[in-house]
Each structure stands twice: as structure tokens, then as C-alpha cells.
DONUSE-954985 format. One record per residue: x, y, z of N, C-alpha, C, O in turn. Coordinates in steps of 0.02 Angstrom, whole numbers, plus 32768, in hexadecimal, padded with zeros to 4 digits. Layout:
BEGIN
XYZXYZXYZXYZ/...
This chain:
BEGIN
7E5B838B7B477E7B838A7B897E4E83AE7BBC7E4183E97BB1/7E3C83987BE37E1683A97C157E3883D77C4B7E7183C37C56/7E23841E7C7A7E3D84427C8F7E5884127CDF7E2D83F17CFC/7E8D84147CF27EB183FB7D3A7E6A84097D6E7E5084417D71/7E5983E17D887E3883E77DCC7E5683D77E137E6D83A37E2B/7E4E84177E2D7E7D840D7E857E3F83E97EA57E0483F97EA0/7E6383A27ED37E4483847EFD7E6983857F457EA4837E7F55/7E2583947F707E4A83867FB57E2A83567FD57DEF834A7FCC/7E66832480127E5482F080287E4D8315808C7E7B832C80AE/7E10830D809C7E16835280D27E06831781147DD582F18113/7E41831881567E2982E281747E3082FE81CC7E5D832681D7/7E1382F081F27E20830882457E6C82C082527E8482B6828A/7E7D82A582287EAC828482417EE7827282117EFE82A581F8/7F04824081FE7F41825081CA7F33825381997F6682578176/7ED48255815D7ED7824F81307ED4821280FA7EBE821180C0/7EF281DD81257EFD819B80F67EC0817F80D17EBD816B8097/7E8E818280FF7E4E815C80DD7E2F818B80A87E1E81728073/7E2581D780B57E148201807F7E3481EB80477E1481D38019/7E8081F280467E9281E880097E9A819F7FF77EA981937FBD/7E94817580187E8481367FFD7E4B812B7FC87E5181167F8F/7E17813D7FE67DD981467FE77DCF81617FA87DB981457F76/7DE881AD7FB07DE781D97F6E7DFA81D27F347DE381E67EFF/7E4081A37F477E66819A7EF97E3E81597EDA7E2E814C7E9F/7E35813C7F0D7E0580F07EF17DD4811E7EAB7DCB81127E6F/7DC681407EC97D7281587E977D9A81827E6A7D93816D7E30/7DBC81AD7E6C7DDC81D47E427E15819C7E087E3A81B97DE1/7E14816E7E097E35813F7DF07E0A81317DB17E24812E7D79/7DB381277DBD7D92813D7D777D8081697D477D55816C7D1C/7DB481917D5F7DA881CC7D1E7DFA81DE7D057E1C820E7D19/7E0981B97CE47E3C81C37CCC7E5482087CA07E8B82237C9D/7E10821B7C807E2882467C497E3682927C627E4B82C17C40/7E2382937CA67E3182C67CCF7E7C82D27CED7E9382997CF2/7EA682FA7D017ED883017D257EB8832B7D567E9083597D51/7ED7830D7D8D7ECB831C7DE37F0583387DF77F3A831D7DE6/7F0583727E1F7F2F837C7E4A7F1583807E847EED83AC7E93/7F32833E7EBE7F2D832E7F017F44835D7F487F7C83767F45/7F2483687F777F33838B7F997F1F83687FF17EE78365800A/7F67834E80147F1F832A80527F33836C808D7F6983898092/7EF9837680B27F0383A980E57EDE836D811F7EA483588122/7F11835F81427F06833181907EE9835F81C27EEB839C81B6/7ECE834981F87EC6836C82377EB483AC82377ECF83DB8254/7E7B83AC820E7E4C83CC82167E0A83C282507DCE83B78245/7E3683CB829D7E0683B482C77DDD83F082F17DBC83EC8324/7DE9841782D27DBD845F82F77D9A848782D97DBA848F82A5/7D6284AD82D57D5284F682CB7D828519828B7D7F8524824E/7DAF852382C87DCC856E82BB7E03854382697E08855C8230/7E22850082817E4984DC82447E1884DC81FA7E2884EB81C1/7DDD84C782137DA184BE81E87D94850381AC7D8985028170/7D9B853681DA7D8B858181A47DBC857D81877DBC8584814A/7DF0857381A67E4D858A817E7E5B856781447E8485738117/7E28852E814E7E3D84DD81057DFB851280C07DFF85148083/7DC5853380F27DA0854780C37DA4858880AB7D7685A6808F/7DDF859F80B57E0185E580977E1485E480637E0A86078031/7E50858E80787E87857E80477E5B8564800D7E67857A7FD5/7E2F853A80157E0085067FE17DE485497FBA7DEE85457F7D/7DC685807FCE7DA285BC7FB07DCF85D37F767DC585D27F3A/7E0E85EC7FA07E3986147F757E4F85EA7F417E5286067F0A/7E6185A77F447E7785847F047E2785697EDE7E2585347EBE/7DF3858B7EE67DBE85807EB37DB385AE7E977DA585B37E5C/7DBA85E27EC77DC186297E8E7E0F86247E567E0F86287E19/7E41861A7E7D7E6B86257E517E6685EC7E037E6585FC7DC8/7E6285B27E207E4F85817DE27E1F85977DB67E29859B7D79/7DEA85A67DD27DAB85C07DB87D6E85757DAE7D3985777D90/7D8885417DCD7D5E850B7DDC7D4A84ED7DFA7D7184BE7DF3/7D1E84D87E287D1184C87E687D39847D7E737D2B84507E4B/7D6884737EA67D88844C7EB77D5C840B7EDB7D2084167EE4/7D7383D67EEA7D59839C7EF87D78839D7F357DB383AF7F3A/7D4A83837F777D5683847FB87D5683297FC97D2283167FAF/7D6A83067FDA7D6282C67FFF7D6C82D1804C7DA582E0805F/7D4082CC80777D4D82E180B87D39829E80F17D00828880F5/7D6A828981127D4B824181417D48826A818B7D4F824881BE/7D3D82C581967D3A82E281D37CF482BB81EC7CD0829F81C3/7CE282BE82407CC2829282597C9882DD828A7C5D82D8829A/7CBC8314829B7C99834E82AF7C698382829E7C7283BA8285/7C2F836282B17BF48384828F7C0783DB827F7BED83F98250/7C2C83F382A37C38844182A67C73843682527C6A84478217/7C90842482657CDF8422823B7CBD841C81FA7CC7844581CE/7C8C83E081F37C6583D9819E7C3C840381987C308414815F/7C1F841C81C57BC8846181A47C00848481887BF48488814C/7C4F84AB819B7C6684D881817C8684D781497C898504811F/7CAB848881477CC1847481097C8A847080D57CA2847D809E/7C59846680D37C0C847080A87BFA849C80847BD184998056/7C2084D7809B7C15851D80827C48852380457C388539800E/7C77851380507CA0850A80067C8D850B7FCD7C5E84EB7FB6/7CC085437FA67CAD85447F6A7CBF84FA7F3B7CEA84FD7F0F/7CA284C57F467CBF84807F347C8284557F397C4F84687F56/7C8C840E7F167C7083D97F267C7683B57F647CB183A77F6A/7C5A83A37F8D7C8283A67FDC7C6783557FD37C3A83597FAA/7C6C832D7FDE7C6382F17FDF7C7482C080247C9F82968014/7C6182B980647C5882B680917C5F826380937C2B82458085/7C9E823780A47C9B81EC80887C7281D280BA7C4781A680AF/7C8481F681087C4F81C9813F7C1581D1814C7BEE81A4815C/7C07821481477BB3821F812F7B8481E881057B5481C78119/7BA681EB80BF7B9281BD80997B75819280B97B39818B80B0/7B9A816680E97B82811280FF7B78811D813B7B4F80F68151/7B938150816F7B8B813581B37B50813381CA7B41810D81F8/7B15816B81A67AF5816181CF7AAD811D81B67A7F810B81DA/7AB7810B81837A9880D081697ABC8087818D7A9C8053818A/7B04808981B07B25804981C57AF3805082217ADD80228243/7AF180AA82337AC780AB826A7A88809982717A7D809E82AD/7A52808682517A20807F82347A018039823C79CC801F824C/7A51802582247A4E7FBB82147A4F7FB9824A7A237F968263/7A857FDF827D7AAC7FB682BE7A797FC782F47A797FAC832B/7A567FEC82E37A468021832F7A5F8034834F7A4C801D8385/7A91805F83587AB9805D838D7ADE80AB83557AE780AB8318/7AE680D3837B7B07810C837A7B52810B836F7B7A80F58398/7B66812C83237BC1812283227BDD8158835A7BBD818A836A/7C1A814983747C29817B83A07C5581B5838F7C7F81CB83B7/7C4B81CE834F7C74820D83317CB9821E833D7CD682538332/7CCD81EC83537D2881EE83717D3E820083297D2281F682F3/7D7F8220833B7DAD8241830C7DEC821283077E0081F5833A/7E06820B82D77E5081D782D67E5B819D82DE7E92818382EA/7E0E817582D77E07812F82F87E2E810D82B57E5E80EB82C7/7E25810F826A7E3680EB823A7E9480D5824A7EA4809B8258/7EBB80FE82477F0D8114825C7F0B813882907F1E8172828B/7EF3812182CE7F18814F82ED7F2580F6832B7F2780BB831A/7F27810983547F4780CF83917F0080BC83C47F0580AD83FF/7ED180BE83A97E9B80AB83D07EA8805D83FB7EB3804E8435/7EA0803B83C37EBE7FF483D37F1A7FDC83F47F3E7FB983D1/7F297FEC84207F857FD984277F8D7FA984157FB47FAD83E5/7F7E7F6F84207F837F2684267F8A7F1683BC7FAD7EEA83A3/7F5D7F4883937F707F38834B7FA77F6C833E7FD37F608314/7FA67FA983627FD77FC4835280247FA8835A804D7FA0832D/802D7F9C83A680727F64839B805F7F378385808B7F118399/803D7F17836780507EDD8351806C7EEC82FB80967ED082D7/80407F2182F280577F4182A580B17F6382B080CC7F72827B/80CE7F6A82DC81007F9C82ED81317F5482EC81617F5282C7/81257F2C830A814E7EDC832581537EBE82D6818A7EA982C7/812B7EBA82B081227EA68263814B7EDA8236814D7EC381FD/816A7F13823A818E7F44822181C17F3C823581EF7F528213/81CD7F228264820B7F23827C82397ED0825D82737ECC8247/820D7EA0826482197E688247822A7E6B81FC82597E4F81E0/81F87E9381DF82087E90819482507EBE817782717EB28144/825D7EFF81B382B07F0581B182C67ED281B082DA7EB2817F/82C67EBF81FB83057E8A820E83197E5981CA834F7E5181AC/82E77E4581C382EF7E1A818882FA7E20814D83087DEF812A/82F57E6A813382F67E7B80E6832C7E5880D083637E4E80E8/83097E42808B83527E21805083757DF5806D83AC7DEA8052/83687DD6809D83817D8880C083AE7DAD80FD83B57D818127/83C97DDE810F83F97DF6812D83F67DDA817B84247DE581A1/83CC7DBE818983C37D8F81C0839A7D5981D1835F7D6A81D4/83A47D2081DD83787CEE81DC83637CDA821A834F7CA18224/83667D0C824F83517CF282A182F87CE7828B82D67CFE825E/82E97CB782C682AF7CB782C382847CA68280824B7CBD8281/82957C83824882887C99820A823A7C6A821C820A7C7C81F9/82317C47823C81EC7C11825381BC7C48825781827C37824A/81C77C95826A819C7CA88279816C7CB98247812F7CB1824E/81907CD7820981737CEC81E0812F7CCD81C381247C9081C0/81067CFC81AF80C27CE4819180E27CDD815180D27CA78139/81047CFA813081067CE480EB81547D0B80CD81637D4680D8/817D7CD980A881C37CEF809181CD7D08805D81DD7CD5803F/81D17D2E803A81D17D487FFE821E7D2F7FE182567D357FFA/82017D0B7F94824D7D057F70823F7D1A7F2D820B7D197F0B/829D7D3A7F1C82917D5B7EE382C07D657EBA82F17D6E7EDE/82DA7D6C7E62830E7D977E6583137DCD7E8F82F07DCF7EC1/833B7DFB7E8083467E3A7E8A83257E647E6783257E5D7E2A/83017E9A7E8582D57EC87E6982977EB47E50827C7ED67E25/827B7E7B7E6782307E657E5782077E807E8B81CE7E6A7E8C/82167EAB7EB581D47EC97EDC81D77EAC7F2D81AD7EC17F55/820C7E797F44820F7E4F7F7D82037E887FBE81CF7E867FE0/822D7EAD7FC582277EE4800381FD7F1A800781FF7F3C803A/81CB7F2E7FCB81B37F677FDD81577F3A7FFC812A7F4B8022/81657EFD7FD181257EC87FE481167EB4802980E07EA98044/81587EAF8041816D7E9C807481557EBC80B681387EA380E7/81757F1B80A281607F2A80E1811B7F5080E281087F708113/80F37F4980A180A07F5E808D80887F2A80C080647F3A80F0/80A27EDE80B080877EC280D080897EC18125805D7EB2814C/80C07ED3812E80C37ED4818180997F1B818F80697F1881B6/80A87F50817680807F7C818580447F7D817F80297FA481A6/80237F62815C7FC97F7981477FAE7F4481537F737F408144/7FCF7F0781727FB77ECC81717FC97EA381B97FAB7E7081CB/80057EC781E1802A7EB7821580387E5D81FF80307E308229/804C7E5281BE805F7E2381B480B87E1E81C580E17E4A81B8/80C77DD481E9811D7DBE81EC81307DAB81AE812C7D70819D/81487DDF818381517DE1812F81AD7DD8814181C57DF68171/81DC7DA6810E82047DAA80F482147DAC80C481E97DA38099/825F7DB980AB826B7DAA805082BA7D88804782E77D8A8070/82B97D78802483067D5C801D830F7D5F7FCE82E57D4F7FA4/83467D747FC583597D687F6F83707D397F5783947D177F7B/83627D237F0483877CE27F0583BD7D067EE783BA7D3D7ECA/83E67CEA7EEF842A7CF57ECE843F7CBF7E9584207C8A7E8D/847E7CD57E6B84807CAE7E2384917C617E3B847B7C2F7E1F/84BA7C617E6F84BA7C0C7EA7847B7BEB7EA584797BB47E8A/84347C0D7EC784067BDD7ED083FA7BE87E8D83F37BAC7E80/83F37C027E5983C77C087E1C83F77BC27E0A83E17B897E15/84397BCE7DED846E7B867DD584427B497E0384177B247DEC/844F7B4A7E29844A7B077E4E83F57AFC7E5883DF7AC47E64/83D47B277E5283997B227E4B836B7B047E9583347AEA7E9A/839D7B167EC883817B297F0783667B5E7F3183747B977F20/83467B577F6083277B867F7E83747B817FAB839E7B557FAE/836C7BDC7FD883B27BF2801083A67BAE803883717B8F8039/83E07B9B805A83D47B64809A83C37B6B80C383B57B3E80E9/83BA7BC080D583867BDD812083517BD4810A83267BE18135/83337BBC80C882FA7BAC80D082E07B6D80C082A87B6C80A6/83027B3080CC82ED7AF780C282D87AD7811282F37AD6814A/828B7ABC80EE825E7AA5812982237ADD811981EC7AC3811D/82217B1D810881F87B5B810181F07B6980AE81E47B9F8092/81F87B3D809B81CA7B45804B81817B4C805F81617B4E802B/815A7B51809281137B44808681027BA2808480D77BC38068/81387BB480AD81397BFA80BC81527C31807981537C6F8076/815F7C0A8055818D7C2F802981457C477FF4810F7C2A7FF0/81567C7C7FD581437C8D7F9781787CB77F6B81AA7CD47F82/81617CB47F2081897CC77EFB816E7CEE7ED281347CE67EBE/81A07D2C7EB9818C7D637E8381C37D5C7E4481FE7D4E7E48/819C7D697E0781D97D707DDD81BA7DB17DAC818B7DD47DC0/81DB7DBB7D6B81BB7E017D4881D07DE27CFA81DE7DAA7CE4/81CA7E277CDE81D47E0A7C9882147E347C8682207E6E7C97/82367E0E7C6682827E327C5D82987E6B7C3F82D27E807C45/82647E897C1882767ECD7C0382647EFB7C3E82827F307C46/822F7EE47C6C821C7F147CAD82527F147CD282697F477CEA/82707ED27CDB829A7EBD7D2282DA7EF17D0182DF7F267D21/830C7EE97CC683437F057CAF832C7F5E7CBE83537F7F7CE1/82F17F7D7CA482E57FB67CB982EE7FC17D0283247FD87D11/82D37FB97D2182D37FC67D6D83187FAE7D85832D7FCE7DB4/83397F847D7283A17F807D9283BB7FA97D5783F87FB17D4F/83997FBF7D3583C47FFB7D0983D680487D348409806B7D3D/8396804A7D43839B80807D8083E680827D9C841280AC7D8F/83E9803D7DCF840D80337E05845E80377DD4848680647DDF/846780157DB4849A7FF07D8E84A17FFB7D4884B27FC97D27/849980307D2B849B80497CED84DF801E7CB9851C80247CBE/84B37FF37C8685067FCE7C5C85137F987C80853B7F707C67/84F57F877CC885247F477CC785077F0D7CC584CA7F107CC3/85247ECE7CC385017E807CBC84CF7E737CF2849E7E4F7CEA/84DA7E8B7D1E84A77E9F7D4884447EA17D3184117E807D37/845D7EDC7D1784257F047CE4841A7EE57C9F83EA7EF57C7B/843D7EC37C9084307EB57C3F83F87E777C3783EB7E477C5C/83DB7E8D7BF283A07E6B7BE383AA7E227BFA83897DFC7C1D/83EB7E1C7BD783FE7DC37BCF83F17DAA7C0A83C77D7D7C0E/84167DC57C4B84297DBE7C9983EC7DB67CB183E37D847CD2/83B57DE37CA7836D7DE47CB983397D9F7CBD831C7D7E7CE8/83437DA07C6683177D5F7C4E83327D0E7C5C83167CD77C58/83797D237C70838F7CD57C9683797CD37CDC835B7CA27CF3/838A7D0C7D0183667D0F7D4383207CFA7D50830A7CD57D7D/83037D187D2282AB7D0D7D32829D7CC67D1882697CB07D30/82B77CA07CF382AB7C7A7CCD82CC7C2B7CFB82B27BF47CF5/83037C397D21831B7C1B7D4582E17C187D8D82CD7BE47DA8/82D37C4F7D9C82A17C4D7DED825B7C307DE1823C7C107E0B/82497C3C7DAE82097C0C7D7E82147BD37D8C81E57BC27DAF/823F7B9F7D8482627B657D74826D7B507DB0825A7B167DB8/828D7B727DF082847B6A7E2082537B797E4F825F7B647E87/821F7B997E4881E07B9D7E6781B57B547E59818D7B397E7F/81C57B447E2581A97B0E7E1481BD7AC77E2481987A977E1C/81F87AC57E3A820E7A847E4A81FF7A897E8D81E27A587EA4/820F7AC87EC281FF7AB77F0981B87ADA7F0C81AD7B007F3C/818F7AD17EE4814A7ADA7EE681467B127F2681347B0E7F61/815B7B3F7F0381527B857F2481217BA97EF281317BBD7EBB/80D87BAF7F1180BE7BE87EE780DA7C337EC7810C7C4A7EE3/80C67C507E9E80E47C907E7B80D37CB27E4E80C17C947E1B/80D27CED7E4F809E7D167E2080DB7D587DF081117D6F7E05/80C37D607DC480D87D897D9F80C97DEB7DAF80937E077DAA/810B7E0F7DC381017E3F7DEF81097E727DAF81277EA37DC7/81007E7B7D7D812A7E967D5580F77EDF7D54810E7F187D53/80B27ECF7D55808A7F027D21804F7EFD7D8280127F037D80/80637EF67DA7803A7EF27DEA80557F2D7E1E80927F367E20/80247F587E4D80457F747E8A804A7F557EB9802B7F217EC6/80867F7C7EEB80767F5B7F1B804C7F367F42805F7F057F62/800A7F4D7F427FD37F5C7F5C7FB27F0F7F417FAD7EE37F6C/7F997EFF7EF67F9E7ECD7EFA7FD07E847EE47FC07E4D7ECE/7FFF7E9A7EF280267E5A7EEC802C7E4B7F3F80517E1B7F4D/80167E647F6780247E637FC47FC27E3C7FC57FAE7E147FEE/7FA57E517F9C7F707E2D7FAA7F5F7DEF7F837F317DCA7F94/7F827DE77F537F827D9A7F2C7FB37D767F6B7FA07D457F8B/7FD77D887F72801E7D4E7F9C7FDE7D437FE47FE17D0D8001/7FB47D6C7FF87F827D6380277F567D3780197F477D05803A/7F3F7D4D7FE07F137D077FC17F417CBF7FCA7F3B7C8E7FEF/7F637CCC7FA77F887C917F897F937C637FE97F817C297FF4/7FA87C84800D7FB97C5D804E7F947C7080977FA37C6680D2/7F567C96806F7F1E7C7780A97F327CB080DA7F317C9C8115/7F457CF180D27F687D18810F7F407D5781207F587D8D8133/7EF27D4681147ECB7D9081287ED07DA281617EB47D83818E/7EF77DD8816C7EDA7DF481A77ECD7E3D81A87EE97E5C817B/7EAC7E5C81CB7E797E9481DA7EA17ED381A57ED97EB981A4/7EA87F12817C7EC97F42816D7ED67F6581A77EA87F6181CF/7F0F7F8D81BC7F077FC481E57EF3800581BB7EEA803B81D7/
């Protein structure tokens, strides 16, 4: 067993890309346990010593030099973070100044450009796509349903809403979902709010010992939850994915993360990450 290593994700703005960034790479070393730490807005001097007090004292106390991922962009803010008793690992350093090199042209060291509102025009449009993928959760309204880039169908508890609003958020995709219920599974139709919009539709299903776990949670004991209830459900939306030639992928053993980027593949819906 290898001793716990403290990592910090150190950023002049919310952090997201550090630890994106960080966990990506920390993802190949399994045999290690990490304990994560993100410290945002680190945009000054004086914030800069205070992160390198805290980073000091938990290397003395551990007794191991901690791992730094830092996407700060202030030449002052990183010479001090540098000094750390740690691996300091600098993600924009790394490339920026080799992408300056290619381009000619000087990056302009702005702070908060990755998440923060530089752009308005993607920001509402990412805010207008969140709001849609409410309105719409689990079929609960069908206004506007033309708009949608893509409909999500599903049993219950295959992953439809959390895909949904990954996708409106990180993607400012018009994401819906609708459930099938034991009606369309019997009759082996798609809902009638969505006939004419099969092209829009995609479908998730799981494997039935996963699906009964996860409504066990919700519904502990009931037919709901039970194995039997499961494997007719999934087995039924199979059957019907296939007759209204609705593509569909198996969500069982996938994250969010990529089952929101197969349904992208699958219907052609790249657009930019925020």
C-alpha cells in the first residue's frame, strides 16, 4: 500500500481545468491513493503566499512532498507558488509558450478566460440550454419539443437526466429526455409527443442487475426494483429502439461524460466544450 499523497489543483479562477486536467493524469496511477484539494482564485501576491503556507504545512505534516497542478497565468502568483515544498507542475507553462512560438503572436495572460464569462453570447447560450433541459426533464413538458438537438429515451434510471443536463451544460446542447413507461414498452411505441422526431431521439438502456441496484436505492423491495421488472424493461426498450430505428447504447458500466459524447458521435452534435 502506498503512503496517501495530498494533491492540489491551484487556479486564479474556479479551478475547473486544473482539476480536469489533473485528474485526467492522476487517473494513471492507480495503485496510489490521492487526496484532492482545489484552491480557486488564487489571483494575487499576497493569496499566492497564503496557498504556500497551507501547501508547506501539509508537507511537513504528511512528511511528503505534495503534487501541485496549477493553470495560474501570473507570472508573480507562479515564481511564488515554485517555491513549494512540492512538485509544482505548471499545466500552461508547459504549452503556452511553444503554442506562442507556432503562432507568433503573444498569449495575453488573462486570468478566468477558460469559466469565467469572457464570451456572453456562449455563456447565454449555455444558460438558455440549462434551462431547456429543466423545462423538459423526464417529458414534463413538450413545448417547443422541435427545438431540441437531441431527445433522450429511457427506462427509468438509465442515466436520461444527468446526460441531459452535462449535455446542455458543457456542450450548450438543447438536450431532452422522456421515459418510456410500461404503455410504450407493451405497445412497443415511442410517447406521441414524439412522433415525427424519431430522427432526434436516442436511446439508453443498462444491464439488469445494474438497473434493479440503482431503483433499489430509490424503492427498496418493490416491483419497481426487482430483477424480473428490470430485465423486461430493458429488454422491451431494445425491441423498441429497434423497430423505430432509434439508435442506443448500453449505459450500464459508462460515465456521464462518455455516454454524452457517444450520443454526440452518434448524431453529429459537436459543438465547442465550455
Amino acid at each position: 500500500m502506498t503512503p496517501l499523497r495530498h494533491v492540489f489543483f491551484v487556479s486564479d479562477g474556479t479551478g475547473i481545468t486544473a482539476e480536469t486536467l489533473g485528474h485526467t493524469l492522476l487517473t494513471q496511477f492507480e495503485a496510489v491513493e490521492f487526496k484532492t484539494t482545489t484552491l480557486p482564485f488564487v489571483n494575487s501576491p499576497e493569496k499566492a503566499r497564503s496557498t504556500l503556507d497551507f501547501i508547506n504545512f501539509i508537507a511537513k505534516d504528511a512528511g511528503l512532498r505534495p503534487l501541485i497542478f496549477s493553470t495560474t497565468v501570473n507570472d508573480e502568483v507562479r515564481a511564488i507558488l515554485r517555491t513549494a515544498d512540492a512538485l509544482f507542475l505548471d499545466l500552461f507553462d508547459l504549452m503556452i509558450h511553444t503554442i506562442e512560438l507556432e503562432l507568433g503572436v503573444a498569449s495575453t495572460h488573462a486570468q478566468g478566460r477558460a469559466h469565467g464569462m469572457a464570451n456572453q453570447q456562449k455563456y447565454n447560450s449555455r444558460i438558455s440550454a440549462m434551462n431547456y433541459a429543466m423545462e423538459h426533464d423526464d417529458g414534463q413538458s413538450t413545448r417547443d419539443l422541435a427545438r431540441a438537438d437531441v431527445i433522450l429515451i429511457a427506462p427509468s434510471r438509465c442515466g436520461k437526466t444527468p446526460t441531459s443536463l452535462y449535455l446542455a451544460l458543457q456542450h450548450g446542447l438543447f438536450a431532452t429526455n422522456f421515459p418510456l413507461t410500461e404503455d410504450d414498452l407493451e405497445q412497443q411505441k415511442l410517447p406521441s409527443s414524439l412522433r415525427g422526431l424519431e430522427n432526434k431521439c436516442f436511446g439508453l438502456t443498462s444491464e439488469p442487475e445494474r438497473l434493479s441496484q440503482i431503483r433499489s436505492e430509490r424503492r427498496p423491495g418493490s416491483k419497481y426494483a426487482s430483477l424480473a421488472q428490470c430485465a423486461y424493461e430493458l429488454r422491451q426498450a431494445e425491441q423498441l429502439y429497434r423497430r423505430a430505428q432509434v439508435p442506443f447504447l448500453n449505459s450500464a458500466n459508462m460515465s456521464i461524460e462518455e455516454i454524452a459524447t457517444m450520443v454526440m458521435q452518434e448524431k453529429n452534435l459537436r459543438k465547442p466544450t465550455f
